[in-house]
DODORO-603142 format. One record per residue (C-alpha): residue number from 1; residue in three letters; y, z, x. Coordinates in Angstrom, 1 decimal, padded with zeros to 4 digits. Example, Ala and Ser with C-alpha at 12.3 -4.5 7.8 and 13.67 -1.06 7.14 Angstrom:
BEGIN
num;residu;yy;zz;xx
1;ala;-004.5;007.8;012.3
2;ser;-001.1;007.1;013.7
***
This chain:
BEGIN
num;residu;yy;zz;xx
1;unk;013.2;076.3;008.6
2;unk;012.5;074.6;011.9
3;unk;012.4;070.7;012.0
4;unk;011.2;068.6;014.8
5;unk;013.9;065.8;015.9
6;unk;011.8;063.1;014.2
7;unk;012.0;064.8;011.0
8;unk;015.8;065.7;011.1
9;unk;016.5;062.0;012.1
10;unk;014.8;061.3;008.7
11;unk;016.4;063.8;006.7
12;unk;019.8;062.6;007.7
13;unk;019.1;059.0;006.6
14;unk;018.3;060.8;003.2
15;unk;021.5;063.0;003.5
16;unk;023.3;059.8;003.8
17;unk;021.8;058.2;001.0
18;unk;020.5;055.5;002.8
19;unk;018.3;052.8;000.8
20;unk;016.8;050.7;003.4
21;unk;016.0;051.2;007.0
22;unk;015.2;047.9;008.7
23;unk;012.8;047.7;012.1
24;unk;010.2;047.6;014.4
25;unk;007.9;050.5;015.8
26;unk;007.5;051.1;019.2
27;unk;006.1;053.9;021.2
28;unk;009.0;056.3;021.9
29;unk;010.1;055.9;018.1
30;unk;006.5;056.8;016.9
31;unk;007.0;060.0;015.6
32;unk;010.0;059.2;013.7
33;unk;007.8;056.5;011.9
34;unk;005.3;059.1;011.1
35;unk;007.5;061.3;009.9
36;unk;009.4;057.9;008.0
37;unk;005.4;057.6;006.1
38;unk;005.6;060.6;004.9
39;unk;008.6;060.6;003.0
40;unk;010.2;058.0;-000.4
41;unk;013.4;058.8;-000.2
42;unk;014.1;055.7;001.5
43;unk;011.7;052.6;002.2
44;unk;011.7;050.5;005.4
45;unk;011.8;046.9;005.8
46;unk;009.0;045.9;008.9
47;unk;011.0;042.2;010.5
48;unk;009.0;040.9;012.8
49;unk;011.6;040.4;015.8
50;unk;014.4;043.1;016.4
51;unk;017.2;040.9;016.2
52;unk;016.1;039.7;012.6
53;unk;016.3;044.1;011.8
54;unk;020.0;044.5;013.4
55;unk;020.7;040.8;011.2
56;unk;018.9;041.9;008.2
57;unk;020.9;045.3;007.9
58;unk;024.4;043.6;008.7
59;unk;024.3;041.5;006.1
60;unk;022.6;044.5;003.8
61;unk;025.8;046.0;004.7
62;unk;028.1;043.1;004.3
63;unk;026.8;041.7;001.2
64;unk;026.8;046.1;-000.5
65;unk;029.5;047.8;001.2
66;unk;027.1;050.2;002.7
67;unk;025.8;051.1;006.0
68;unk;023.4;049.0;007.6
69;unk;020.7;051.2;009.2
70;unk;018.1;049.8;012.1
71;unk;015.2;051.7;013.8
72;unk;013.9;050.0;017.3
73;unk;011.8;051.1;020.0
74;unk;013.2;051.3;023.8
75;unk;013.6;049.0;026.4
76;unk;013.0;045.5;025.0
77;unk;013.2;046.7;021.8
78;unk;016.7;047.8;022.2
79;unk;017.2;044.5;024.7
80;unk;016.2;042.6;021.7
81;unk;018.4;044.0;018.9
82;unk;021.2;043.6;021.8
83;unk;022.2;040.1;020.0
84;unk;022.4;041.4;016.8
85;unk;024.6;044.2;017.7
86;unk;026.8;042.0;019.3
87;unk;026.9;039.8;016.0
88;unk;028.3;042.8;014.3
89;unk;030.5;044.2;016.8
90;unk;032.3;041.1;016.6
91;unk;032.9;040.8;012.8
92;unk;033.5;044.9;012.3
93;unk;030.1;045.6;010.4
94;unk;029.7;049.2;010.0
95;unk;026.2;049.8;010.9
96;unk;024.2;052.4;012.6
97;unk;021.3;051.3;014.9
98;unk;018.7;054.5;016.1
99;unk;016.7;053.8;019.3
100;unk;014.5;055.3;020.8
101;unk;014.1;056.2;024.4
102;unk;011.8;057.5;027.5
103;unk;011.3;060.9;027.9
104;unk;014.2;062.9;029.1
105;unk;012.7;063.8;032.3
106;unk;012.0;060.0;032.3
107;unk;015.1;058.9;032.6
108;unk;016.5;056.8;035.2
109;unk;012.8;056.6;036.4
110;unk;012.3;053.0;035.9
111;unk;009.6;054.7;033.1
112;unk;007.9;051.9;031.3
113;unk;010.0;050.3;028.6
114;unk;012.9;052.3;030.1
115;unk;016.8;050.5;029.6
116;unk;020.1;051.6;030.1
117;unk;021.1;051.6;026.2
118;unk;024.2;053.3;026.5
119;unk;025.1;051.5;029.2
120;unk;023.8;048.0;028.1
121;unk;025.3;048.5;024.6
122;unk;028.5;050.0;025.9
123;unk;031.3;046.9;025.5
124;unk;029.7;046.1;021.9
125;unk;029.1;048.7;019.8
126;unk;032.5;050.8;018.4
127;unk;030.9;053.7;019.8
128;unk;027.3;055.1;021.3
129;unk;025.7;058.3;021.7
130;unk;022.2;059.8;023.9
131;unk;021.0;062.9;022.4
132;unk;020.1;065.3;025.2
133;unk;019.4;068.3;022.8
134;unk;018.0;068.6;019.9
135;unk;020.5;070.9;018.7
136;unk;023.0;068.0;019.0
137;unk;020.5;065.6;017.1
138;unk;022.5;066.3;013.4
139;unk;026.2;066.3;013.8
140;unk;025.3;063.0;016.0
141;unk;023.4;061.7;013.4
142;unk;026.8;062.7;011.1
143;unk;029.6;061.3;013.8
144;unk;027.8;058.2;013.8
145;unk;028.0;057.6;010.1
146;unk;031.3;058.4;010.1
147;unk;032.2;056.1;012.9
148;unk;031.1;053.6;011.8
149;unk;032.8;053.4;008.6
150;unk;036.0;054.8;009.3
151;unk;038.9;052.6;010.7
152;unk;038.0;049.0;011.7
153;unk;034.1;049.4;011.3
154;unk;031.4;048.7;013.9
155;unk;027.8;049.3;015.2
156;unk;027.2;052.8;016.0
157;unk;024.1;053.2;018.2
158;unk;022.3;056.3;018.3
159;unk;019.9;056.7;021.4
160;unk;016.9;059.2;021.2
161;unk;015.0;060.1;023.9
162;unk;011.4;060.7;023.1
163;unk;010.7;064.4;023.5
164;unk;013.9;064.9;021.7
165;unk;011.8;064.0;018.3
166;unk;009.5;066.4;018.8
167;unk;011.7;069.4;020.0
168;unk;012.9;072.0;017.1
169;unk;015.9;073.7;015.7
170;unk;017.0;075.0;012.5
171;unk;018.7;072.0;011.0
172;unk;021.6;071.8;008.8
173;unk;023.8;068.7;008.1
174;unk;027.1;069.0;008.4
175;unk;029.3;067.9;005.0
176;unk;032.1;066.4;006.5
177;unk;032.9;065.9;010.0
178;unk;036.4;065.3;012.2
179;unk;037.1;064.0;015.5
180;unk;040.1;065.1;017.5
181;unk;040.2;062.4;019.4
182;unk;039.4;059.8;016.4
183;unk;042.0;059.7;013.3
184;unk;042.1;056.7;012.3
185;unk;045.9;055.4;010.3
186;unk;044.6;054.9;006.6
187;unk;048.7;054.3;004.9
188;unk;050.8;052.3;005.8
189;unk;054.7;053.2;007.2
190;unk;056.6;052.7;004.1
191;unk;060.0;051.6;006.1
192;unk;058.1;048.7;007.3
193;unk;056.5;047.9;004.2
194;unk;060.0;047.9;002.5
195;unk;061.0;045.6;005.7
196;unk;058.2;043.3;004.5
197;unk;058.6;043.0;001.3
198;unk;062.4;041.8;002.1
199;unk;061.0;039.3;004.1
200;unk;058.9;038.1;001.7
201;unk;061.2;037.7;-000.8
202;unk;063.6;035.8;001.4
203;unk;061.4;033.3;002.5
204;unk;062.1;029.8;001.3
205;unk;058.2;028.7;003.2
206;unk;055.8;031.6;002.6
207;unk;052.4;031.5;003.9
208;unk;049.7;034.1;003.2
209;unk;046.6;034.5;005.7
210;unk;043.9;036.1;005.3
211;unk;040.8;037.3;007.1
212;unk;037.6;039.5;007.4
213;unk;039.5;042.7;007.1
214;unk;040.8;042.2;003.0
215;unk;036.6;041.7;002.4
216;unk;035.7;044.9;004.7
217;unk;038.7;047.1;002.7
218;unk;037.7;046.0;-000.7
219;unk;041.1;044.6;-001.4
220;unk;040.2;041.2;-003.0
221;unk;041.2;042.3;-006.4
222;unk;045.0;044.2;-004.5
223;unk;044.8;040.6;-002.8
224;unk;044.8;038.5;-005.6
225;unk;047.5;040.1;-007.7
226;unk;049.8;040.2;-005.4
227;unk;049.5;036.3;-004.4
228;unk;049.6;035.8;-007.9
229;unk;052.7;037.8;-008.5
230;unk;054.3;036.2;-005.8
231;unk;053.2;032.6;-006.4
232;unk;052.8;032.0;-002.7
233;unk;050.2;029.5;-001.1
234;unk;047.1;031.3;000.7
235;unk;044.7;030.3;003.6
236;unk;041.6;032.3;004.1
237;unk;039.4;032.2;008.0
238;unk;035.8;031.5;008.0
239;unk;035.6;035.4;007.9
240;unk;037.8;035.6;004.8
241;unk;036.4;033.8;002.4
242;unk;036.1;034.5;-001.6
243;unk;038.8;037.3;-000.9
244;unk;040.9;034.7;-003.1
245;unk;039.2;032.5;-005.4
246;unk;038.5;028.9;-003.6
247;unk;039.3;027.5;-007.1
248;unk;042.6;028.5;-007.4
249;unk;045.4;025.9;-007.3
250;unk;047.6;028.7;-004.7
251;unk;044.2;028.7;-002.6
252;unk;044.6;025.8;000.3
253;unk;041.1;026.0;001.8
254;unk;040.0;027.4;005.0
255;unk;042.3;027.0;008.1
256;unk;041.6;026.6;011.9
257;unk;039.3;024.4;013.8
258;unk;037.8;023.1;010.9
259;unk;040.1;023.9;008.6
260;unk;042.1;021.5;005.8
261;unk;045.2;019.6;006.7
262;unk;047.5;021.8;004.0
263;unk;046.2;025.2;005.2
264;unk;047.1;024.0;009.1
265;unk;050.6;022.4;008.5
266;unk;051.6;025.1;006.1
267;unk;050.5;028.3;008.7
268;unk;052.4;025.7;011.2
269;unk;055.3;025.4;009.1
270;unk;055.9;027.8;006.9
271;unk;059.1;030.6;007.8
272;unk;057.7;033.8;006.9
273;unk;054.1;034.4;007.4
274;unk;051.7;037.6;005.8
275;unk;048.9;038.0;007.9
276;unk;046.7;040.1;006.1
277;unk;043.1;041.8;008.1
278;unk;043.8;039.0;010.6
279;unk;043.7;038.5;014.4
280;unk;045.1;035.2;015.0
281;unk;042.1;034.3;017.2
282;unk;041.4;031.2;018.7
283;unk;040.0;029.1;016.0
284;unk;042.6;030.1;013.9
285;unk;045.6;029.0;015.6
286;unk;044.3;026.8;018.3
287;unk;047.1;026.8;021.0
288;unk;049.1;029.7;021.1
289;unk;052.1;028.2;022.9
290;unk;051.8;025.3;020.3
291;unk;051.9;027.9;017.7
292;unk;054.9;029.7;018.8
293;unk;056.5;026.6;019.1
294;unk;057.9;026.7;015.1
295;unk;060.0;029.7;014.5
296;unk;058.7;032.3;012.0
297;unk;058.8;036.2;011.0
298;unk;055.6;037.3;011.2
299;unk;054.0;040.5;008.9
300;unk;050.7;041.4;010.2
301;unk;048.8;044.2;008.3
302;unk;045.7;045.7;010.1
303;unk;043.8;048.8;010.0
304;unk;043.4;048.0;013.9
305;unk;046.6;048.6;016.5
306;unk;045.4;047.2;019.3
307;unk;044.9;043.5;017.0
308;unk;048.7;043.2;016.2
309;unk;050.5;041.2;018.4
310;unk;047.1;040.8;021.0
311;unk;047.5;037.2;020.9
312;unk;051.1;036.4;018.5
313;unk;054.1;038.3;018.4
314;unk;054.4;039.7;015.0
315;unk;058.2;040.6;013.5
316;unk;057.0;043.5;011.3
317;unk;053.8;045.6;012.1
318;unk;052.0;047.7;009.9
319;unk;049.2;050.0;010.8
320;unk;046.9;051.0;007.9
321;unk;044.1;050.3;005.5
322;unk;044.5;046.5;003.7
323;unk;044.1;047.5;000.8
324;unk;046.4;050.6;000.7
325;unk;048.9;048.8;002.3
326;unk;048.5;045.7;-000.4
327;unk;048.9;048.4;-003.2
328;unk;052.1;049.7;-001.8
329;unk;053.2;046.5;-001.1
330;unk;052.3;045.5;-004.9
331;unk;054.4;048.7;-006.3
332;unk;057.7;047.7;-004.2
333;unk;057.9;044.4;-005.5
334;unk;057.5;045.7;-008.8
335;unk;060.7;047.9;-008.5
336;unk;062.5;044.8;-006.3
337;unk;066.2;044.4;-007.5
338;unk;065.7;040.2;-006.1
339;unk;063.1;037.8;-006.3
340;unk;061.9;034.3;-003.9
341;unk;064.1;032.0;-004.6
342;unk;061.8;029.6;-006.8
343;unk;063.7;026.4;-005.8
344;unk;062.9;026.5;-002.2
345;unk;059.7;027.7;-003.3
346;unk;058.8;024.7;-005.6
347;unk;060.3;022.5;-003.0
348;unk;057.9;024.1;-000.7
349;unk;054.7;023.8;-002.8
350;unk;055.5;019.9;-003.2
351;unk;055.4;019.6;000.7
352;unk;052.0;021.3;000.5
353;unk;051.0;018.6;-001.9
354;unk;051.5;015.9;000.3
355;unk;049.4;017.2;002.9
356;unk;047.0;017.5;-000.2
357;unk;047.2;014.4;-000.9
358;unk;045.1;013.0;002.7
359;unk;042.2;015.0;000.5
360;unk;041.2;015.5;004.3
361;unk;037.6;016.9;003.0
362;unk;036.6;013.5;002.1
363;unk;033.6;011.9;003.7
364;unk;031.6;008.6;003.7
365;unk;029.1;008.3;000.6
366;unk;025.9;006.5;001.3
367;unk;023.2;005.9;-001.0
368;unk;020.9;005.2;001.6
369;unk;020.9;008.3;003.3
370;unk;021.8;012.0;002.9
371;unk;025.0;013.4;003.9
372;unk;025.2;016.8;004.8
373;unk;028.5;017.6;002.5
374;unk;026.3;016.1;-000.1
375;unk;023.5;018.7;000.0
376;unk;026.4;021.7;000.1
377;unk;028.3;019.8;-003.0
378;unk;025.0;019.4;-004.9
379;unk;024.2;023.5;-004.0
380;unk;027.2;024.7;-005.3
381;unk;026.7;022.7;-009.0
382;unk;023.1;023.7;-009.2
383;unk;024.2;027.5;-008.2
384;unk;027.7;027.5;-010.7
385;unk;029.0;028.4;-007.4
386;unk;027.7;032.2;-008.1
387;unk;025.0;032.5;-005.0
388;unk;025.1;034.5;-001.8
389;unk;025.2;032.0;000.7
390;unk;023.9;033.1;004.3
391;unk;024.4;030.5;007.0
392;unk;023.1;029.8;010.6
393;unk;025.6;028.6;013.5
394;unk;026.8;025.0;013.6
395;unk;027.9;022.0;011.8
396;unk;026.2;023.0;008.6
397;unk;027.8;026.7;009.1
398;unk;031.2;024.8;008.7
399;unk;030.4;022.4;005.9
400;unk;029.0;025.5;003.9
401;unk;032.2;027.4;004.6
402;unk;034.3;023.7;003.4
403;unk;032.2;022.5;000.1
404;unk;031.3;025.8;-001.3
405;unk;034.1;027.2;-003.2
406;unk;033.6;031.4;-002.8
407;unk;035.3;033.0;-006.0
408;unk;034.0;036.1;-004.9
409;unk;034.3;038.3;-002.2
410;unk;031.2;039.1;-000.1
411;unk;028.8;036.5;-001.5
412;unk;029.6;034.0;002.1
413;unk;027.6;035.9;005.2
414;unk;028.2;034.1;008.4
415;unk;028.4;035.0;012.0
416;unk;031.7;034.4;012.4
417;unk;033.1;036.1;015.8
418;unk;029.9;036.0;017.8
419;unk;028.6;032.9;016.6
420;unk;025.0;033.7;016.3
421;unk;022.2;031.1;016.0
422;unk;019.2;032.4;014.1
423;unk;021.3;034.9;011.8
424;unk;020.7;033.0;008.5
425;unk;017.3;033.6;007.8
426;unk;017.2;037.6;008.3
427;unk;020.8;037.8;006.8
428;unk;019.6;036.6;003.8
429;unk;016.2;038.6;003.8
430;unk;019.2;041.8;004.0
431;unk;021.5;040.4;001.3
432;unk;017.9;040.3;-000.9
433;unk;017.3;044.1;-000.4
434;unk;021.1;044.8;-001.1
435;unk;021.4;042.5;-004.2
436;unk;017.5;042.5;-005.9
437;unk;017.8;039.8;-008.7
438;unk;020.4;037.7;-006.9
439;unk;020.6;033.5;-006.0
440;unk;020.4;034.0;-002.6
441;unk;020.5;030.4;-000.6
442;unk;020.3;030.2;003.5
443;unk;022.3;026.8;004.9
444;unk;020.7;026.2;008.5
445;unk;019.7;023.3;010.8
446;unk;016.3;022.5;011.8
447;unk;017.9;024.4;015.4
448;unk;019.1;027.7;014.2
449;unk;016.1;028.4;011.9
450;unk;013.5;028.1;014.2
451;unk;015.0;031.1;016.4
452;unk;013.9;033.5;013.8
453;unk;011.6;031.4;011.6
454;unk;009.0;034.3;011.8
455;unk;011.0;036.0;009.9
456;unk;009.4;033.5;007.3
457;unk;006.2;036.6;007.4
458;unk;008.8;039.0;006.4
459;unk;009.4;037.2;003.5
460;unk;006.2;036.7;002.7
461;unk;005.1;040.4;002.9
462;unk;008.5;041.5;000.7
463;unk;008.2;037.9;-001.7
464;unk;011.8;037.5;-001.0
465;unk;012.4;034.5;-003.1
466;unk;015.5;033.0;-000.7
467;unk;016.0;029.3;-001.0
468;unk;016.5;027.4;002.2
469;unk;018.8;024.4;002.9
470;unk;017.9;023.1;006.4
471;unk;020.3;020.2;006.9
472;unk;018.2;018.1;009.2
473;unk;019.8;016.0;011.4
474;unk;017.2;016.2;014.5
475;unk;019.8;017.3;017.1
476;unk;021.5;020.6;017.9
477;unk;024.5;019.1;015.4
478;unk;027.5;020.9;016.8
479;unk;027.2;020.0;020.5
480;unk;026.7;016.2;019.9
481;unk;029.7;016.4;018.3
482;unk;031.2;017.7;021.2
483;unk;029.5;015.2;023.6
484;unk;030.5;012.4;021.2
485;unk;034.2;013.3;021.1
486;unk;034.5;015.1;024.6
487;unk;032.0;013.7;027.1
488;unk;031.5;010.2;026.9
489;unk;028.4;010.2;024.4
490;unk;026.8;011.8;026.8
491;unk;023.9;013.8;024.9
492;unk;022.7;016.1;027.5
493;unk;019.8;018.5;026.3
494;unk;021.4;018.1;021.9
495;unk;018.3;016.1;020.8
496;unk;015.3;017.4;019.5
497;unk;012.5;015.2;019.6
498;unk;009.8;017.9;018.9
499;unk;010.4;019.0;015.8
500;unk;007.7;020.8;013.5
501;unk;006.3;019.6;010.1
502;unk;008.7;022.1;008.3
503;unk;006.7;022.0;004.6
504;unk;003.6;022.7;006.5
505;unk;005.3;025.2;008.3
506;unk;006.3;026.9;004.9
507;unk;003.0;026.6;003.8
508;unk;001.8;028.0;006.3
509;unk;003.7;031.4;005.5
510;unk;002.7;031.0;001.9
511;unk;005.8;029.8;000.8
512;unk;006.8;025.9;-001.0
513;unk;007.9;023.2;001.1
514;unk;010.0;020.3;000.2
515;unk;011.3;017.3;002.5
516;unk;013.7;015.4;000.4
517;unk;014.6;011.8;002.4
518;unk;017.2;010.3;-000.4
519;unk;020.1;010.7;-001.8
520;unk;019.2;010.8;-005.7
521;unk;016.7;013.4;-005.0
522;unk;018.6;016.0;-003.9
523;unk;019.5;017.3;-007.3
524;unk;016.8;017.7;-008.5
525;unk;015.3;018.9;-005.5
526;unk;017.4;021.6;-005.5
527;unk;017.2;022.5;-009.8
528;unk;013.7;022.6;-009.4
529;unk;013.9;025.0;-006.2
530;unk;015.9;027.3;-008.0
531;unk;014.6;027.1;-011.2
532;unk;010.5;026.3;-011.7
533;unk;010.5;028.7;-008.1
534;unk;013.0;030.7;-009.0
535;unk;010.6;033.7;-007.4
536;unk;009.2;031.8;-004.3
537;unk;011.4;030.9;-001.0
538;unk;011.6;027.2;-001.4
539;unk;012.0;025.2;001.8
540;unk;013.9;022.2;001.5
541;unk;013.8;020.5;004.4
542;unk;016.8;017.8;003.7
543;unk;016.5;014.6;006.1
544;unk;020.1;014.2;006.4
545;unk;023.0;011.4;008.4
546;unk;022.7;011.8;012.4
547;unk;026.0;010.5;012.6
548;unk;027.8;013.1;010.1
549;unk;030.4;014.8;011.8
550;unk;032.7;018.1;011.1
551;unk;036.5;016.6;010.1
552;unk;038.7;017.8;010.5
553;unk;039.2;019.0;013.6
554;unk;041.2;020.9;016.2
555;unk;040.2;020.1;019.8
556;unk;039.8;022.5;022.3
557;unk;043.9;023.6;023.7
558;unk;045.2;021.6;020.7
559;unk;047.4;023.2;018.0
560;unk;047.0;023.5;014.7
561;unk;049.0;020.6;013.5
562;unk;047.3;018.4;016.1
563;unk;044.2;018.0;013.7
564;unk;041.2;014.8;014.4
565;unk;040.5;013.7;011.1
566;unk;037.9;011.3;009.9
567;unk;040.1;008.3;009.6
568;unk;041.3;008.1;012.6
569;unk;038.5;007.6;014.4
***
């Protein structure tokens, strides 16, 4: 049977099993929608800006373990969904994003709603392709998959001129495909594992760190048991967390820039360190030179090469899958003739319980006003700390990632690399679609949200019942920090004096609206948002402390150790 290229693009998406396609039609993607209405295989998801589809499907992706899938038009359609792209390419979100584009004759014509995709999209996707034959248009559609779930995952961007979806071949999808020049390492070497597991069991100050890559391998559970068998202390990055319970007593909170005291001076300190789906970046470690300054053996596991030993010189390297390696890894110290030497170890832990004991995470109670760690306390009572949490960019980003306590893995969806204001709101529309039935809560400021607040139709047309915290503080929170601390109190361009009427805003959408001013309302505020509207987005617009800042803190070219915290200012 012949197929035109519009209707083979759709009937790979149902090869692949693919439950949602998020987007936005445009004219050189018009036949591919028309062929899209005529099947129900798979349903689409209309956003109402671009970068809210490429959001929407990476945190589909990152909340499921599937494959995010977007569909967008050329030229500034494409240049839209560029930002979300990025967002992804930076945290290693398998997804695969289909574009259309001019005519093939077109090309390099300066047509109209004509971009360079490949060429634009070139340093942040994992990989892209342009279709230039038809015949092509399947085994692309089947590398791309592939790509991008394969070794450390990624974007994979699919670009399809126009007449290309209505050309014709016989089509047949290929089972399985393989790339010479792709072959990703999936085991581990087993002489370095064995070197590892020496290592570990020699150290008298073991540290385990963890990041993005134990969620993205599903090796939570490997993860767990092997912390647990080895009764070493754990730090997760903003990435990482709920790959170890937050509740644990071996789990020391999240470390870096705003990260706690113990999880800092123990990374700082400790003799052997496990890095686990890590890269050591810079609001992780801070300094470099200031990390290197305390001598340790370093293990670094990562599906990745080219991440071990970019920024820190690692003792033993090992190539593979996390969680592959972590189950290897688990079987050797089973069979181990010696074990840690549980003196040095206790002595160890009771060092860690000192730095505990500055109970760093402590902040100024009012009950005159709302404070931000407040609201995030309050959510994670009213939730039983079970909720997917999506999160904007900025102080309320961190004090999410601080207060709630992630027992699980993939419930905390951030943009963590890229640093993307205006992901919240379409990440949690995504994790909706991927987890129907589920708490689903949004923490924002009244800054991020409004980047992609019409996503609030979206909502409305799917009755996505997502609860939003906005943590007002009426300026761009973050960056008067920085100006407080940095320049002088010099609040260039941070406050926002224009702010909308955010319940009538909601309203407006169709949804509820709350504004909730004091303190001994914000429990009940939020019981009542998540339980009388348990089926309606609920937006609680909480009027919260001006003054609250992030603590602690690791300035800019400091090291870990050389943390601001809240009393000493």
């Amino acid at each position: 049977m012949l197929l035109t290229g519009a209707e083979i693009v759709i009937r790979c998406l149902q090869e692949e099993k693919v439950e949602f396609v998020f987007g936005y039609p445009g004219g050189s993607v018009l036949y591919i929608y028309d062929e899209l209405f005529k099947q129900d295989k798979f349903k689409h998801v209309l956003v109402r800006h671009e970068q809210a589809a490429v959001h929407a499907a990476d945190a589909y992706s990152r909340s499921s373990n599937k494959i995010g899938v977007c569909l967008v038009t050329s030229g500034p359609g494409v240049t839209n969904a560029v930002t979300g792209i990025a967002t992804a390419y930076m945290d290693s979100i398998p997804l695969v994003v289909i574009t259309g584009q001019v005519p093939t004759a077109y090309i390099g014509q300066d047509a109209f709603q004509e971009a360079d995709t490949v060429g634009i999209t070139r340093p942040c996707v994992k990989h892209n392709f342009l279709v230039k034959n038809v015949k092509d248009l399947a085994e692309t559609m089947k590398k791309a998959f592939y790509l991008a779930q394969t070794g450390r995952p990624g974007p994979v961007l699919v670009d399809i001129p126009k007449d290309i979806t209505t050309h014709k071949c016989e089509f047949a999808y290929p089972k399985s495909i393989s790339m010479r020049s792709y072959n990703p390492v999936v085991k581990g070497h087993a002489g370095q594992i064995k070197k590892a597991m020496q290592l570990l069991l020699d150290a008298k100050r073991p540290m385990v760190y963890t990041g993005g890559g134990v969620i993205l391998s599903n090796a939570a559970e490997s993860l767990t048991k092997l912390v647990r068998t080895l009764g070493f202390p754990i730090t997760n990055t903003l990435m990482g967390l709920g790959a170890y319970p937050a509740t644990d007593k071996q789990f020391l909170g999240m470390l870096g820039m705003h990260g706690t005291v113990e999880a800092n001076m123990a990374m700082q300190h400790c003799d052997v360190l496990l890095a686990i789906g890590a890269r050591f970046d810079d609001r992780v470690i801070g300094n470099p030179e200031h990390f290197n300054e305390e001598s340790r053996k370093i293990i670094h596991i990562d599906i990745d090469p080219s991440s071990i030993s970019k920024r820190v010189k690692v003792d033993v390297p090992i190539v593979g899958n996390v969680a592959d390696v972590l189950d290897d890894l688990q079987k050797q110290l089973a069979t181990a003739q010696s074990h840690s030497d549980p003196k040095a170890l206790a002595a160890w832990w009771q060092k860690i319980a000192e730095w505990r004991g500055k109970n760093c995470l402590k902040y100024k109670e009012s009950n005159d006003v709302i404070m931000p760690q407040f609201v995030v306390e309050k959510l994670f009572e009213v939730t039983g700390g079970d909720a997917f949490v999506a999160s904007d960019v900025g102080q309320h980003q961190m004090w999410a990632a601080q207060y709630y306590k992630f027992d699980k893995p993939r419930r905390w969806i951030n943009s963590g690399g890229l640093g993307t204001m205006g992901f919240g709101l379409p990440a949690a529309m995504g994790i909706c679609f991927a987890n129907p039935g589920a708490t689903v809560a949004c923490v924002t400021g009244e800054a991020s949200i409004q980047m992609c607040i019409q996503e609030l139709s979206t909502c409305k047309q799917y009755r996505l019942p997502i609860k939003i915290i906005n943590l007002n503080n009426r300026y761009l929170g973050m960056v008067r920090q920085w100006q407080e601390m940095f320049h002088g109190n010099r609040y260039a361009e941070s406050y926002i004096d224009a702010l909308p009427d955010f319940v009538k805003l909601a309203e407006a959408y169709g949804h509820v609206g709350m504004q909730i001013t004091k303190p001994q309302d914000v429990g009940p505020a939020l019981h009542k948002a998540f339980t009388e509207h348990k089926n309606d987005l609920v937006f609680l617009d909480f009027i919260t402390d001006q003054t609250a800042n992030v603590f602690p803190m690791v300035a800019a070219g400091k090291g870990l150790s050389q943390m601001i915290l809240a009393e000493d200012l």
